[in-house]
C-alpha positions in Angstrom: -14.8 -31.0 -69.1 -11.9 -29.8 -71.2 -10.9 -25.9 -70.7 -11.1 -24.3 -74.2 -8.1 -23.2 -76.0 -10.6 -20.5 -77.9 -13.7 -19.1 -77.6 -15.9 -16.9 -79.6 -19.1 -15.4 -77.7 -21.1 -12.8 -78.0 -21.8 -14.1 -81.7 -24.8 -15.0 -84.1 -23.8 -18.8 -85.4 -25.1 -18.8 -88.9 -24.8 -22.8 -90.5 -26.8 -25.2 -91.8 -26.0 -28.8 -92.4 -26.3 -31.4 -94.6 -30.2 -32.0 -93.8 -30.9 -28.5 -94.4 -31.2 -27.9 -90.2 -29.9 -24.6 -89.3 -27.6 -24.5 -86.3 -28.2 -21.8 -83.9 -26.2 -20.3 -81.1 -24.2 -17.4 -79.5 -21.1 -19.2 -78.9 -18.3 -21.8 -80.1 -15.9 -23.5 -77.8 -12.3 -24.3 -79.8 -10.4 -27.4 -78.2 -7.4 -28.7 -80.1 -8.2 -27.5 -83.1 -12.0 -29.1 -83.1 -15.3 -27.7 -82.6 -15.8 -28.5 -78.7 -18.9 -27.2 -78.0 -21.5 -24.9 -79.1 -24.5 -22.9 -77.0 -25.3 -19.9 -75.7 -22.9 -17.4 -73.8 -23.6 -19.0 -70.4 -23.4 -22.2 -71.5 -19.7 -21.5 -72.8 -18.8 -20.2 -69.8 -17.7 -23.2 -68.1 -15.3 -23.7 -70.9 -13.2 -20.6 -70.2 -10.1 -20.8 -68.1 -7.3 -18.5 -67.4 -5.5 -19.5 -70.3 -8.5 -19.3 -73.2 -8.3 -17.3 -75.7 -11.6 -15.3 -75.6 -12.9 -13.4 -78.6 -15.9 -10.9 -78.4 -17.7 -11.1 -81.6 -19.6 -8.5 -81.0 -23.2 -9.1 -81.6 -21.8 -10.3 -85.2 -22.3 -13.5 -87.8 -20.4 -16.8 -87.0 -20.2 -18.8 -90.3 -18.1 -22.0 -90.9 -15.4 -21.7 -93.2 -16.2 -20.8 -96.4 -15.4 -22.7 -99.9 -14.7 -21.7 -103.1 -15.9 -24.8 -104.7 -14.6 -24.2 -108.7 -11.5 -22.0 -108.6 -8.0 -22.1 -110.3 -5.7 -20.1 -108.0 -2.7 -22.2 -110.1 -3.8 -20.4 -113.0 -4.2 -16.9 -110.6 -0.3 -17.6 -110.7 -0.3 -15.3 -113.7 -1.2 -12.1 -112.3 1.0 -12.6 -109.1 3.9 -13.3 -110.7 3.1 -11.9 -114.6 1.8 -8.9 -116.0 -2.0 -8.3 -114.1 -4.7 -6.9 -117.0 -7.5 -7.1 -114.8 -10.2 -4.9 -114.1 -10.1 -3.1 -118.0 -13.4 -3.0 -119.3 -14.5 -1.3 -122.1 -17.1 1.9 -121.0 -19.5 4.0 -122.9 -17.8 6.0 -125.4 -14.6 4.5 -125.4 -12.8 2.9 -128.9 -11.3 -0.7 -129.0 -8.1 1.5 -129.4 -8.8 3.4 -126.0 -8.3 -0.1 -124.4 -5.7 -1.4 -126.4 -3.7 1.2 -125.1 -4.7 0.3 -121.7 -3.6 -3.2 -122.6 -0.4 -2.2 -123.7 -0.1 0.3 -121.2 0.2 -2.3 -118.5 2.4 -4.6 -120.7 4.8 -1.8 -121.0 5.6 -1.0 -117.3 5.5 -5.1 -116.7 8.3 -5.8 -119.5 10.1 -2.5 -118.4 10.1 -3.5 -114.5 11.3 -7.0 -115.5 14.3 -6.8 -118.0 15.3 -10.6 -116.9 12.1 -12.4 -117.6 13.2 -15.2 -120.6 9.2 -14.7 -121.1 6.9 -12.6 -120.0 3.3 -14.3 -118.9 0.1 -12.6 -118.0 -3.4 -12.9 -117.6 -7.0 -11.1 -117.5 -7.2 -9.3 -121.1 -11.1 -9.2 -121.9 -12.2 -11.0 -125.4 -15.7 -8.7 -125.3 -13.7 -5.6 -124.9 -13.0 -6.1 -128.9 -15.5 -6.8 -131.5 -15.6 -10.0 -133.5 -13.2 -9.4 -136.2 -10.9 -7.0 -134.5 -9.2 -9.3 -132.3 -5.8 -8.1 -130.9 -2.5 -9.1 -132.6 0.6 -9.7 -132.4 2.1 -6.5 -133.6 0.7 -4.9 -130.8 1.9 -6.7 -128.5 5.6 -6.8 -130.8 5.2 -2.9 -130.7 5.4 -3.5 -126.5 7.9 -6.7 -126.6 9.7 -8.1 -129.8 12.8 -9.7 -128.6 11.2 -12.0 -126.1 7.8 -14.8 -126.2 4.6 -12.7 -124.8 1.9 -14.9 -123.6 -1.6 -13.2 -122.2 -4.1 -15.6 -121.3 -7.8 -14.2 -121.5 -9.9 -14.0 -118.2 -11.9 -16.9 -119.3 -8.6 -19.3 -119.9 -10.0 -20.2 -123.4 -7.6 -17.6 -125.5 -3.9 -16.6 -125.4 -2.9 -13.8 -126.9 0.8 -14.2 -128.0 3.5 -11.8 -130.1 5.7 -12.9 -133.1 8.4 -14.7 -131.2 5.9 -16.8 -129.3 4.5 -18.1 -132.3 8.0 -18.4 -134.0 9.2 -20.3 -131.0 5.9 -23.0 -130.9 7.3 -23.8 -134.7 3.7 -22.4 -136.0 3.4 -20.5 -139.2 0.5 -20.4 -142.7 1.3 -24.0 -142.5 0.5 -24.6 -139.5 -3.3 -26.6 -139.9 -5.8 -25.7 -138.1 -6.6 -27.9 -134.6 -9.9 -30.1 -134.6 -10.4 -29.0 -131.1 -10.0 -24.9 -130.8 -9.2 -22.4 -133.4 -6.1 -20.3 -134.5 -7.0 -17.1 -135.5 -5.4 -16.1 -139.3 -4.5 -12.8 -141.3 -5.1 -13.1 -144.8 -2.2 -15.0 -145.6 -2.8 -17.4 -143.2 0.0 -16.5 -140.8 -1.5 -16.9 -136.9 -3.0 -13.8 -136.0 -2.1 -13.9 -132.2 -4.7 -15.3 -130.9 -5.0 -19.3 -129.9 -8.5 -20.4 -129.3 -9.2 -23.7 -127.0 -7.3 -26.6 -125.7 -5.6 -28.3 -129.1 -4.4 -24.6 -130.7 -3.2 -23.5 -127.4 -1.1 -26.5 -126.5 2.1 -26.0 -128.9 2.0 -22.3 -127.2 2.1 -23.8 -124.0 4.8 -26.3 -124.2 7.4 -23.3 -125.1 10.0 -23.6 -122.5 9.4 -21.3 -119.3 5.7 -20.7 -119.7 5.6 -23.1 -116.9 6.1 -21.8 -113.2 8.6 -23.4 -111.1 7.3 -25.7 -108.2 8.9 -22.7 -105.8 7.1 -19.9 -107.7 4.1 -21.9 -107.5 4.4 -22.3 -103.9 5.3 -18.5 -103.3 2.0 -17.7 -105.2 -0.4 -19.4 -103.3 1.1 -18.5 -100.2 -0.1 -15.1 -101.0 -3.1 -16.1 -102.7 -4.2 -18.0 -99.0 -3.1 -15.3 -97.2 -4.6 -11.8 -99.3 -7.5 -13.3 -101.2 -8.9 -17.3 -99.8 -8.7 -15.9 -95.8 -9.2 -12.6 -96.2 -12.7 -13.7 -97.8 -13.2 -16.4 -94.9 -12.3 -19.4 -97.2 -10.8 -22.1 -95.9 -11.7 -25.0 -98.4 -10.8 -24.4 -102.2 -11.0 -26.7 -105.4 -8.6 -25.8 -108.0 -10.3 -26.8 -111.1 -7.1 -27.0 -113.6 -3.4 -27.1 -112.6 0.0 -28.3 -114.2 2.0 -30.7 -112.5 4.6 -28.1 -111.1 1.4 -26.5 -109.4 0.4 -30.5 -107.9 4.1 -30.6 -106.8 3.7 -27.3 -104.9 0.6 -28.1 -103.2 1.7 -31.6 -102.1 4.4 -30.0 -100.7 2.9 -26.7 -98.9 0.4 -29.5 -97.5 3.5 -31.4 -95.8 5.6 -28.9 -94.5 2.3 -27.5 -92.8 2.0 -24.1 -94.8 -1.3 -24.2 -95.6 -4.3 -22.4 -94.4 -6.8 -24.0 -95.7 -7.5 -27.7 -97.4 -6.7 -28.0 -101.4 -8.7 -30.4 -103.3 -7.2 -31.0 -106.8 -8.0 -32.7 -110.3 -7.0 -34.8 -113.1 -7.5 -33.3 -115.7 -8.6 -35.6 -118.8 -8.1 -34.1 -122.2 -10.6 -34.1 -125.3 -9.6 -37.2 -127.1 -6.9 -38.6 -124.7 -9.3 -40.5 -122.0 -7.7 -43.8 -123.4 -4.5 -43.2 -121.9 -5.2 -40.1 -119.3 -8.2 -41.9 -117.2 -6.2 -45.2 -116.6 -3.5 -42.6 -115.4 -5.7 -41.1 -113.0 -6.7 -43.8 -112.0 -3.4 -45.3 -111.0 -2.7 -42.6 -109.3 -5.4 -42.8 -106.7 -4.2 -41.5 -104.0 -0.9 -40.8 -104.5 -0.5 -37.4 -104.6 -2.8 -36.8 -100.9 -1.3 -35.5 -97.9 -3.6 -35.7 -95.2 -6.9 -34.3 -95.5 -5.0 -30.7 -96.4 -4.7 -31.7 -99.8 -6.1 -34.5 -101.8 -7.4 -35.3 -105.5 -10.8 -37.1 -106.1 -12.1 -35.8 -108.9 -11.5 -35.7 -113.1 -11.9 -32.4 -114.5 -13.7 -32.6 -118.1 -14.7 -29.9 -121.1 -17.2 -30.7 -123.2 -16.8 -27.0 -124.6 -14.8 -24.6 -125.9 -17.0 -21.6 -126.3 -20.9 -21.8 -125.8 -22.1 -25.0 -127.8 -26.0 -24.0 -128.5 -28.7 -26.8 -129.3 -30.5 -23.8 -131.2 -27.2 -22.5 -133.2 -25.6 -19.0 -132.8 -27.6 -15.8 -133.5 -28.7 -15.4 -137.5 -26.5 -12.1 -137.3 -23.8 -13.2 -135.8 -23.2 -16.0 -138.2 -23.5 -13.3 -141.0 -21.0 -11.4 -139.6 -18.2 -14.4 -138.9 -19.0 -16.0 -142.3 -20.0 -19.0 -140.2 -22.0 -22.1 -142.0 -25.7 -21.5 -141.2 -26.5 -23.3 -137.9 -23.4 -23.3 -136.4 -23.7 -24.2 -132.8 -19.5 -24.4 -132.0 -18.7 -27.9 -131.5 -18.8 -30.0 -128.6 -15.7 -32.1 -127.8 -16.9 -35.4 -127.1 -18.7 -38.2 -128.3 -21.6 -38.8 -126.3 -20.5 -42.8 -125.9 -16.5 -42.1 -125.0 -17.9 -39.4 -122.1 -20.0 -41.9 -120.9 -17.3 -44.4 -121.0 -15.1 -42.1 -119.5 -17.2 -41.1 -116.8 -17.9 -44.3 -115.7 -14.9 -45.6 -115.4 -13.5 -42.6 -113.2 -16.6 -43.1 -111.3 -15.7 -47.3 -110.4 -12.0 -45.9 -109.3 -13.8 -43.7 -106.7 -13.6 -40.3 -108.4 -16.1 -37.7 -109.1 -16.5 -36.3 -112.5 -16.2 -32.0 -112.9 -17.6 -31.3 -116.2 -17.3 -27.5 -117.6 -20.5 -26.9 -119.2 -22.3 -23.5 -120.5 -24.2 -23.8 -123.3 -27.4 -25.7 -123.4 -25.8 -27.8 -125.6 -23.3 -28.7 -123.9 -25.3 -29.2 -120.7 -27.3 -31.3 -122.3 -24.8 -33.4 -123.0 -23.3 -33.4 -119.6 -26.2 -34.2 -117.8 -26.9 -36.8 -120.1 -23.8 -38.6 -120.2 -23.6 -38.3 -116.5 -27.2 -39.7 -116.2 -26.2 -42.6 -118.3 -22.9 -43.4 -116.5 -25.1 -43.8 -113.4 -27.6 -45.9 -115.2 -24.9 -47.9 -116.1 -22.4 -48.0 -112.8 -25.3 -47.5 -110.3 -22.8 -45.2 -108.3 -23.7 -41.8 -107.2 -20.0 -40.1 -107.2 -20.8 -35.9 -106.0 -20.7 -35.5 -110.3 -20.6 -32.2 -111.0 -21.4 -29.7 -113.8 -19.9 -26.4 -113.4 -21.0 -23.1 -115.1 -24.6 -24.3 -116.2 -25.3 -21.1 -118.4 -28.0 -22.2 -120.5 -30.3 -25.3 -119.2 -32.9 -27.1 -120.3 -35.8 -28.9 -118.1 -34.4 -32.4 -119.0 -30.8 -31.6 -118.1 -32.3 -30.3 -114.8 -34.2 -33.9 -114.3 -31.2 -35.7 -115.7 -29.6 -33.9 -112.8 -31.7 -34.6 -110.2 -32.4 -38.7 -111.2 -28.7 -38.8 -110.9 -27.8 -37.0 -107.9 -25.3 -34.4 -109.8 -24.5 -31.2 -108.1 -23.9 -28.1 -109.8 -21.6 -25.8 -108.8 -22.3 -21.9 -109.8 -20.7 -18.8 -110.1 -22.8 -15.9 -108.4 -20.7 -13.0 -109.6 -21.8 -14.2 -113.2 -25.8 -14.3 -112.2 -26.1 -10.2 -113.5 -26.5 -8.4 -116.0 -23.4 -6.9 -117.1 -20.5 -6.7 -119.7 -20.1 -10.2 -119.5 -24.1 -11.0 -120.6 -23.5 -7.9 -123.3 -20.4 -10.1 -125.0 -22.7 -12.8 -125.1 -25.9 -11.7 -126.6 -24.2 -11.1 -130.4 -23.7 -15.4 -130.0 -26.8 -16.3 -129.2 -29.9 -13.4 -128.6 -31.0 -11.1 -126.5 -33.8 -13.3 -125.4 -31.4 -16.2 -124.9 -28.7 -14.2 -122.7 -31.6 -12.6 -120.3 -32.3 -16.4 -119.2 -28.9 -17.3 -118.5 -27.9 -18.8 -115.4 -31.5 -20.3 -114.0 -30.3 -21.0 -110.4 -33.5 -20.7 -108.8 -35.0 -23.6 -111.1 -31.8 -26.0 -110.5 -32.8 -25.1 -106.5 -35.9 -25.9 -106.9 -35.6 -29.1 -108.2 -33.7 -30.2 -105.0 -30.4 -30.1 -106.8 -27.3 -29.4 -104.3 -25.5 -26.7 -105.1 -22.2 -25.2 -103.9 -20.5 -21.5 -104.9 -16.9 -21.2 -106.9 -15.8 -18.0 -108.0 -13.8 -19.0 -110.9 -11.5 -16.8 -110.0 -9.5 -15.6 -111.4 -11.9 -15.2 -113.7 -13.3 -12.6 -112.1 -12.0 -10.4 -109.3 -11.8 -10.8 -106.7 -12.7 -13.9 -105.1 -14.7 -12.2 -102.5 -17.7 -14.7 -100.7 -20.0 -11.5 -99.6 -20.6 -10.3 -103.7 -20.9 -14.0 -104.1 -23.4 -14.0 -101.7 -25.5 -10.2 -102.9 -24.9 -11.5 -106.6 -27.1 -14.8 -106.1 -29.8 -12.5 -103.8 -30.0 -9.6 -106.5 -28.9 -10.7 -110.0 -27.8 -7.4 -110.7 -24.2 -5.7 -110.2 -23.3 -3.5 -107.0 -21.5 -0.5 -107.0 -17.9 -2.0 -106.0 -17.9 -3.9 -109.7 -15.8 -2.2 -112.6 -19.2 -1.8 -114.8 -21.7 -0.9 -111.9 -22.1 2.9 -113.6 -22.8 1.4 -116.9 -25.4 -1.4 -115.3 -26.6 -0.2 -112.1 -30.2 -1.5 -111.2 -30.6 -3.6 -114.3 -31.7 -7.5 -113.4 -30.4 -10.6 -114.7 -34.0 -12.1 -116.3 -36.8 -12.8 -114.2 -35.8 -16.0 -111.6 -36.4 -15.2 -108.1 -33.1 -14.9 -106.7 -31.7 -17.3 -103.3 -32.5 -16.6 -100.0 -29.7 -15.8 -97.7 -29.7 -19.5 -96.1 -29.1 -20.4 -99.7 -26.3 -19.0 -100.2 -25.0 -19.9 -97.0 -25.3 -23.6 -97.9 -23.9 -23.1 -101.4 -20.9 -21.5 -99.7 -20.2 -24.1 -97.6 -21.3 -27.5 -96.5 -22.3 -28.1 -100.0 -18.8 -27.0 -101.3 -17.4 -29.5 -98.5 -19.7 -32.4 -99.4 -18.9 -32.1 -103.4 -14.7 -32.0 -102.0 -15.5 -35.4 -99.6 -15.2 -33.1 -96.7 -18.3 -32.6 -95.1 -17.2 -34.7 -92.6 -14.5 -32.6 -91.2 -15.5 -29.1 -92.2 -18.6 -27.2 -93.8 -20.7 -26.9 -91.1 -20.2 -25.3 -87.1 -21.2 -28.9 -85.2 -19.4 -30.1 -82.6 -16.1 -33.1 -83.4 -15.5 -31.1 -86.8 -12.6 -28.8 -87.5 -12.6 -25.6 -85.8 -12.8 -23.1 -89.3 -15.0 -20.2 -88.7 -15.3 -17.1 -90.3 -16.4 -14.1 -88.2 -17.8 -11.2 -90.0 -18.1 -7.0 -88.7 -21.8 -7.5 -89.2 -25.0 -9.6 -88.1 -25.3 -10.4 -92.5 -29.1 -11.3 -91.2 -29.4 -7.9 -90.6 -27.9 -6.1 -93.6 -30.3 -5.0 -96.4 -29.4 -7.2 -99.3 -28.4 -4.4 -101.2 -25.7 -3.4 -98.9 -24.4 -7.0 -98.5 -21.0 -6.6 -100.8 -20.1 -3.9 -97.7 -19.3 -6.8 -95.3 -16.2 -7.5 -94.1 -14.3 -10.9 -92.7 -13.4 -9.8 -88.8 -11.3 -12.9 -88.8 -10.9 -16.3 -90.1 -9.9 -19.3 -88.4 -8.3 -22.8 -89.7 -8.0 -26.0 -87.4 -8.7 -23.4 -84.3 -5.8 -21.0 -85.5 -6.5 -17.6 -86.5 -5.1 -17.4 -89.7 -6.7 -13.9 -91.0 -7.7 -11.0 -88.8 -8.8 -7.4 -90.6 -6.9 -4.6 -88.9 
């Protein structure tokens, strides 16, 4: 018998693996970086020797690492190393000028603090903070910054608000026509407003020179995002759901000089109207870009959206209001036959297929299209649709005839500001059934948890986890006082082992890893999370209060709370 290098007794093992068996025990034996043994207290006994590490955990919850299954800590890049605007909301009483000047506020003391930046990026302004046709501008943000390109990117990723020079510099003007896939908001004269809607309208913005990160910036970002936000909630397996190149480079590379502390899985992402030339590209590049199992790329990332594409058509009001044509649903990006096509062919190479879908529109034609590639290839590839808003009862069978997961984001299951800034689009009635997670469980669909962050702060697994029990917001979120004990429709909400699941072999099968991590069994990789509380204990309300004690990666502890 090998003498442990770790153990952790005294515990409460909480895992469950990939045939829904929940794995019990007190204890967890750490040999080389693997999963040795697990049993009781005495049972691990003979595996401690004067040199063993021995942690008390107190009566407290062993989990297996944790996975943020849909995340983009590339993009999270912004707020690290630009100007952070997250966390403004607009309250009760307050003017669309009261958080302007919050906005600009921030932007202010960022340009101020960094008189060398050749452009100055950020991240996390709020589109429902401002009504419909009082979008911001860019001679607010010249009234801040005039000499040099400003580029805010919304929460969500789908807008960038820019100033005058940014647009000046992307060679737009009244000229400029408008994108088939996104929209350019317009004053009267036609002139770009400041605000770039969607993919096609936000690429010339992009391509200005520096709105890039380096590959070393990149790699000093997610240091510190592994470090203060993926550990410190007990994650140790992440899926970045959208990065450049430069942010690939830095991962590759973190992965081979052995800086990371926990496993990347990354995408290609294939654009709206490019799969001609970008799928053959990912799929030379099978492979390629892996090191080890710390970081690898099996999947193609797709939108089918932009905004919420409805089957039934925006609400009567709100097309009123925008002067849009009666009906209008916003479009979807795809043909059903080229997704199909596309799919399938990523799906022959090996790859999974991500597909960003909210609307029920746009689920619909994701679930469809993934149902048909499978018809058609006879391969079941972990598919995935992310998001799943609004869903119908045959996207949910299309699902389930198909084997495709779907990955959800908890913290999005309440009602909040969020499901406010929605209703103008689509209804009251509509918005109160958003999110049906208990009828895609139901249906024996696999699930896993992402965060989206940063899409909303922060990436923490334990609101994840009180979010998907309650459906309603707890008192740490920025619009508990305005929300407080209101309830997201009426779906039963997932049971603790649920969540459990969602937050972690699940994530690891839909990332190829359930293998080597996911799940506390013996032979697999020694990440645990250890928590300052028995979580089966905790009244469900009080769940957001739990800390991470300490993580551990490959048998290293890589977070500990002081």
């Amino acid at each position: 018998m090998n003498i442990a290098d770790k153990v952790l007794r005294n515990g409460s093992i909480f895992s469950i693996d990939r045939d829904n068996k929940r794995i019990n025990g007190q204890a967890v034996a750490i040999k080389d970086g693997l999963i040795a043994k697990i049993g009781t207290d005495e049972e691990i006994k003979a595996y401690i020797g004067k040199d063993t590490e021995v942690i008390d955990c107190n009566g407290n919850s062993i989990l297996p690492g944790l996975c943020d299954a849909h995340c983009h800590p590339s993009i999270a890049s912004s707020a690290y190393s630009g100007c952070d605007l997250f966390g403004i909301y607009i309250q009760d009483g307050q003017t669309r000028e009261d958080v302007m000047k919050q906005y600009l506020d921030r932007l202010r003391k960022f340009v101020s603090e960094h008189p060398d930046d050749e452009l100055i990026r950020g991240t996390g302004w709020v589109e429902s903070n401002f009504p419909a046709d009082k979008y911001p501008t860019r001679q607010e943000l010249d009234s801040v910054c005039a000499d040099r390109p400003v580029i805010l990117e919304a929460f969500s990723q789908h807008n960038l608000w820019v100033n005058t020079k940014a647009i000046e510099m992307a060679g737009l003007d009244e000229n400029t026509p408008e994108p088939s896939i996104g929209k350019i908001y317009r004053e009267e004269n036609g002139y770009p407003q400041g605000v770039f809607n969607d993919p096609e309208a936000m690429a010339p913005i992009k391509a200005i020179p520096g709105y890039d990160f380096s590959v070393k910036k990149y790699k000093e970002a997610f240091l510190y995002y592994q470090k203060n936000l993926a550990n410190k909630y007990g994650v140790t397996l992440v899926q970045d759901c959208m990065h450049s190149d430069n942010a690939k480079q830095a991962f590759k590379e973190l992965a081979e000089e052995g800086k990371l502390t926990l496993r990347i899985r990354g995408v290609h992402f294939i654009e709206p109207g490019k799969a001609a030339t970008q799928i053959p590209e990912a799929i030379a590049a099978k492979g390629k870009d892996n090191a080890g199992d710390d970081f690898r790329i099996d999947t193609v990332k797709i939108f089918v959206e932009g905004g919420f594409s409805l089957i039934g058509g925006y609400d009567e009001a709100f097309i009123k209001e925008m002067g849009l044509p009666e009906g209008y649903n916003e479009p979807l990006y795809w043909k059903d036959d080229v997704l199909v096509d596309a799919c399938s062919q990523a799906m022959k190479a090996g790859y999974s297929v991500h597909i960003h879908a909210m609307g029920d529109n746009s689920v619909r034609q994701a679930a469809d299209c993934l149902a048909k590639a499978y018809d058609k290839t006879g391969i079941k590839c972990r598919n995935v649709i992310a998001h799943l808003m609004m869903v119908n009862d045959a996207d949910i069978e299309n699902m389930t005839r198909a084997a495709v997961m779907g990955n959800c984001q908890p913290r999005w299951m309440v009602y909040d500001s969020d499901i406010v800034g929605m209703t103008p689009l689509m209804g009251e009635e509509r918005a109160r059934k958003a999110y049906p997670l208990r009828s895609l469980l139901d249906a024996g669909i696999d699930i896993s948890f992402g965060t989206d962050f940063p899409v909303t702060p922060p990436p923490d697994t334990m609101h994840e986890i009180q979010c998907a029990m309650t459906r309603s917001v707890f008192p740490d979120a920025p619009d508990y006082e305005r929300f407080k004990g209101q309830v997201l429709g009426n779906e039963k909400p997932a049971t603790l082992a649920e969540c459990i699941k969602a937050l972690s072999i699940n994530g690891a099968y839909q990332m190829f890893a359930e293998k080597i991590t996911g799940s506390i069994e013996e032979g697999k990789s020694a990440d645990l999370v250890i928590l300052d509380a028995d979580i089966e204990k905790v009244p469900t309300n009080e769940i957001y209060r739990i800390k991470v004690q300490k993580t551990i990666f490959k048998g290293d502890t890589v977070y500990e709370r002081v």
